[in-house]
Each structure stands twice: as C-alpha cells, then as structure tokens.
Residue, then its C-alpha position, 0 to 999 in steps of 0.5 A: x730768574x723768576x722765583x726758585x722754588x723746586x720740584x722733588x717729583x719730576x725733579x726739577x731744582x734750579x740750583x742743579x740746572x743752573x749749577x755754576x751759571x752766573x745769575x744776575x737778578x733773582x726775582x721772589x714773587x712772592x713770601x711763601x716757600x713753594x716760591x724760594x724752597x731751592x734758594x739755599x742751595x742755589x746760592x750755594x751752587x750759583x753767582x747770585x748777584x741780587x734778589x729782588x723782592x717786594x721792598x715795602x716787606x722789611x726782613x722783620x715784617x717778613x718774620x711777623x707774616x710767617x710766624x703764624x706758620x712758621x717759615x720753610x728753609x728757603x724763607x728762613x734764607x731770604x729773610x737772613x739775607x734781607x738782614x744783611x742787606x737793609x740799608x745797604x746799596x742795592x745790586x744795581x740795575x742788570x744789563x739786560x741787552x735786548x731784553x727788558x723788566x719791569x716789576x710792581x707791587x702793593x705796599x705792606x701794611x697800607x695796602x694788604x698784610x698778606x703774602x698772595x697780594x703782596x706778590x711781585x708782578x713781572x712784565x718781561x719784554x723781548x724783541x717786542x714779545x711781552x711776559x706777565x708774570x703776576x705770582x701769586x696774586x689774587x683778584x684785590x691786588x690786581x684791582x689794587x695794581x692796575x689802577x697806576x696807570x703806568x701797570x696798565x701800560x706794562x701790562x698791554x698787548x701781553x703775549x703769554x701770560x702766566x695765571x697767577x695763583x697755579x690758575x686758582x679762581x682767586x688769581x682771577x681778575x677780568x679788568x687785568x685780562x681786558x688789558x692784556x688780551x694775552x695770546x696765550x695763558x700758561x698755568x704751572x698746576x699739577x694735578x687737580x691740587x688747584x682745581x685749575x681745571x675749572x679756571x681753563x675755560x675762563x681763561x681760554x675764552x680771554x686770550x686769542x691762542x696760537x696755532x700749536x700741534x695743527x690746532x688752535x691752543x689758548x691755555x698751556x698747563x704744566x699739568x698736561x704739558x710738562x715743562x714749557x719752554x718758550x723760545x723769543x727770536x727778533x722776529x718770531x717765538x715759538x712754544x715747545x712742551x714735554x721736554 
C-alpha cells in the first residue's frame, strides 16, 4: 500500500476498505498528514507487518521537522512506531510474486530538511507495466534523485505516472518527464485547491495517452475522474474511473 491518508467527503478510508486484510508492506511517501491521517485506525483494523518510509528521517528528526506545525494523529502514530522500531531488524523484504518495488529517497539533513523533498519515490512494475509514484516531490528533489543512475533505470519506459505534489507546479520536473515519456499521467487533486488545472496541459503534452472512452486520453484526474482503478493483466492493462 502506498500511503494511507483519508477522505472524509467521498468518504474513502483505507482502514475500512481493507478491514481485516493482511498488509505486508505500507509505503509513507511522505512526513506530512494528508499522507498517514488514517494509520491508526488502519493498524488497528488490519495486519500491518512493515512501514516503510524514508529511513535517513530518524523517529526524533521526524518530531524537530513537525514541531513548527505540530503533528496530526497519523504522524504522532508513525513517529511512535519509528520509536519502537530504530534499531530493531526490519520486516524484511515482501513477497511480492509477479510484482516487484523499487524506492528512493534523498537523504536528511545532507541533501534537503524539508518534508516534500524528502518524499519516497515509488517505481512499481508488474508483467512489465511500470508505476511511478513520486509523493510529494518537488522540482529539486527530482534533479536530486535522478542523477543516480540507477533512479534513471527505474524511472524509464513508465506507464502511468502519478503527478507529484496533487499536480501542483512545484512537483513539475522536465529532466524526470524525458525519462519516463509515461503513457498516462493521474493527478489525485480536487477542486481547484492546486491549481492542478493549470499544470494539465503541461503534462498532456509530455505523455503519449492512451485510447480511453472512444478518444485519446493523456491526463487522468480525481478531480474529474473519481477513483481511478487500474487493472494489470500478463498481457494488457486497462483504466476504469467513477466507480
């Protein structure tokens, strides 16, 4: 699972979707609560067996970045749990069958002290269809990230990628879109609150689209599309929205 942050409005809470599902692997893109607003209740109602996170953030380096702002429930629960685990053997790495994650991060405080550019970037690939998941990563954590060679090999030949940031200008990065040329780009945004509206076309013009609804689609958008659920076959994927 990638992040576990909530929607009271729709409402969409992943502890009640996943009620008594056994979790191997919960991602946390990032230290901000929209990211985490559901995790106490998801480690209540699920079998959460790890968290994996930005390792270079320490559980007291997570309490210096939030005491400006203080922290939310679900940042008060991972910071506990980082407590309880530093210096302890991690969960170990998943069984993921056919399907395989890859993650990156900059390191605090020798490359950034701020939550965005300190985000986990996600690259999930199944059956040869690729994920890129960036969190909430701005335009220097990018250029940051992909001079590793190894990020530029992850991010390659991408098929859907997420806009970093809810599609907000910052998230933006032209070096990271020559490298993926994504098929597809989703936004999870609502309305106007990030101006996402603005940053569509940019991304339109850098993905290649897919034929979606008797049309040509390149920019996906919770916004206009609801919940967005991709389906991953050996062969083919496919999109479906509203549901």
């Amino acid at each position: 699972m990638l992040d576990c942050g909530h929607n009271s409005s729709k409402p969409w809470r992943p502890s009640v979707h996943y009620q008594g599902k056994a979790i191997e692997n919960l991602v946390v893109s990032n230290y901000d609560e929209d990211h985490v607003s559901d995790l106490t209740d998801l480690m209540s109602n699920t079998s959460l067996a790890f968290i994996s996170r930005n390792t270079s953030v320490s559980a007291n380096d997570l309490a210096r970045l939030k005491a400006e702002n203080g922290m939310g429930d679900g940042i008060a629960r991972l910071e506990r749990w980082m407590s309880a685990v530093e210096g302890k053997p991690s969960g170990g790495n998943p069984d993921y069958d056919v399907m395989s994650h890859q993650y990156f991060y900059n390191s605090y405080p020798n490359n950034f002290n701020d939550e965005n550019n300190l985000s986990v970037l996600s690259v999930v690939e199944c059956y040869g269809f690729k994920f890129v998941y960036g969190g909430d990563l701005e335009t220097p954590g990018w250029e940051k990230l992909i001079e590793r060679d190894s990020v530029q090999a992850a991010l390659a030949g991408a098929n859907v990628f997420v806009a970093s940031h809810h599609g907000r200008k910052s998230g933006q990065c032209q070096a990271v879109m020559d490298i993926c040329r994504p098929q597809i780009v989703v936004m999870s945004d609502r309305d106007k609150q990030f101006n996402s509206q603005e940053t569509t076309p940019w991304y339109k013009d850098r993905c290649f689209g897919i034929n979606y609804g008797g049309g040509q689609r390149y920019v996906f958008t919770t916004r206009n599309d609801k919940n967005i659920a991709i389906n991953v076959g050996a062969t083919t994927w496919s999109i479906n929205c509203g549901w």
